[in-house]
C-alpha positions in Angstrom: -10.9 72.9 -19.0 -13.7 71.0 -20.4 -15.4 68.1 -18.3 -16.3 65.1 -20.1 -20.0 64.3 -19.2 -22.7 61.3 -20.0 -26.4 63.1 -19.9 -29.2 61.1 -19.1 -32.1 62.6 -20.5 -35.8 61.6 -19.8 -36.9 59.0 -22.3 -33.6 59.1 -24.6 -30.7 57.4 -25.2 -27.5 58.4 -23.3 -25.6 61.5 -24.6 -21.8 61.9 -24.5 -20.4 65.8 -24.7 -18.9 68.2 -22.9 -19.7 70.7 -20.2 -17.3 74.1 -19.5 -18.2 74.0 -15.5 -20.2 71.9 -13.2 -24.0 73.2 -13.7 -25.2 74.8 -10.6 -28.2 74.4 -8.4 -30.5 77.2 -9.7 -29.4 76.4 -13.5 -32.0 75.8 -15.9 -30.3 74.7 -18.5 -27.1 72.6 -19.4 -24.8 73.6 -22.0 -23.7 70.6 -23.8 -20.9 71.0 -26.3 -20.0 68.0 -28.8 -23.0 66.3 -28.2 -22.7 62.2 -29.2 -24.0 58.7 -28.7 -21.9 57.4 -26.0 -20.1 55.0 -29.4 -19.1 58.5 -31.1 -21.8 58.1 -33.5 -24.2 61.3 -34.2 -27.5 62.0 -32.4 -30.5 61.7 -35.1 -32.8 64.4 -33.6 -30.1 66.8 -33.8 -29.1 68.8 -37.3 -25.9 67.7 -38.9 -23.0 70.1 -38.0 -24.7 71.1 -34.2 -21.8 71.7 -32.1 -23.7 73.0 -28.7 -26.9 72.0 -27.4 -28.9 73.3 -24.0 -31.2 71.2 -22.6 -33.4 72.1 -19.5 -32.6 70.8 -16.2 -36.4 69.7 -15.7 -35.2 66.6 -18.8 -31.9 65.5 -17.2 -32.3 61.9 -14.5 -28.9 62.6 -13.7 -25.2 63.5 -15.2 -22.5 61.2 -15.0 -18.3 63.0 -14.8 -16.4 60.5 -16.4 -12.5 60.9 -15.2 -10.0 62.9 -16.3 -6.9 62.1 -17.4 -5.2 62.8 -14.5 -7.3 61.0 -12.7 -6.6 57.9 -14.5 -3.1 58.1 -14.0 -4.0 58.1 -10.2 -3.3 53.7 -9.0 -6.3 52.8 -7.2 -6.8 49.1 -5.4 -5.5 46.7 -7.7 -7.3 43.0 -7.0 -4.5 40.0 -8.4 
């Protein structure tokens, strides 16, 4: 099951994709699948039709998981 995933890379803008598993500690690279601005729209350093990119672990700040789907169906606190 793929895991949706927002990349922040060193001195870019914020990149949307995909990840197959959670990357580990010794990784050097992330494997980025579907790679997007976080509106959909294409990255402009990146070839037309590029499906997968790897970046190295040394260019990422930090990765955000955004929820599944399951885990929006879950009811958290709800503030009236």
């Amino acid at each position: 099951m793929a895991i949706t995933v927002i990349v922040h890379i060193e001195n870019q803008e914020l990149v949307v994709g995909e990840i197959d598993e959670m990357p580990n500690p010794g990784d050097q690279f992330i494997v980025v699948k579907n790679p997007r601005k976080r509106d959909g729209k294409d990255l402009s350093y990146l070839n037309e039709g590029v499906t997968t990119v790897l970046w190295p672990m040394t260019k990422i700040n930090f990765i955000e998981l955004m929820p599944t789907e399951e885990e929006e169906k879950i009811i958290g606190f709800v503030r009236e």
